[in-house]
C-alpha positions in Angstrom: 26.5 -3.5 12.4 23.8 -5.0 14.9 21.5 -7.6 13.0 18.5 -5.1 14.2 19.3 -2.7 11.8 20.1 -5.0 8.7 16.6 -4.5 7.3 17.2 -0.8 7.3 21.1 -1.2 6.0 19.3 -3.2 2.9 17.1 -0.7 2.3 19.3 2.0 2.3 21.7 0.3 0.3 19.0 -1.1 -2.9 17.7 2.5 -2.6 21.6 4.0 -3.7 22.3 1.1 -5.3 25.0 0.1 -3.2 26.3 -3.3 -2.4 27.6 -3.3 1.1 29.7 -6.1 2.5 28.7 -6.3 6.2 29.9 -7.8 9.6 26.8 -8.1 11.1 27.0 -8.9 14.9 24.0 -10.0 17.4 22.1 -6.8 18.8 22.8 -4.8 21.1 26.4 -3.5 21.5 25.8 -0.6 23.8 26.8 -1.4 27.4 29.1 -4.5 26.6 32.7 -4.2 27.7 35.7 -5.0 25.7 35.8 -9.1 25.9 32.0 -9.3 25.3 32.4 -7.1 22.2 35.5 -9.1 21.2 33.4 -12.7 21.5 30.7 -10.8 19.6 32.9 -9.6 17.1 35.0 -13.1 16.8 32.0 -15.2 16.3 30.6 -13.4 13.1 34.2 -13.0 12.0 34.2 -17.0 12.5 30.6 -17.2 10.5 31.7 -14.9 7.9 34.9 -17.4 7.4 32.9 -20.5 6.9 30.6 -18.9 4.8 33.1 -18.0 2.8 34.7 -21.7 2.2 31.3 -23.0 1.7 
């Protein structure tokens, strides 16, 4: 998911009271090729990890 829609994937989610674990990756995706989704991809993968140890 692109971090434009997060405020709408939170509202969706308190609304079913759901508790979704996201990848969230910088906005937009449309139009990028394969490596730029990749990098995109691998830097909140990379985010997500050092959250995670924190």
């Amino acid at each position: 998911m692109t971090d434009t829609f997060l405020p709408l994937v939170r509202a969706q989610a308190k609304a079913r009271k759901a508790d979704p674990k996201l990848l969230i990756v910088k906005h937009p995706v449309g139009g990028l090729n394969e490596a730029e989704l990749r990098e995109r991809i691998a830097t909140a993968f990379g985010e997500l990890k050092l959250a995670v140890a924190a």
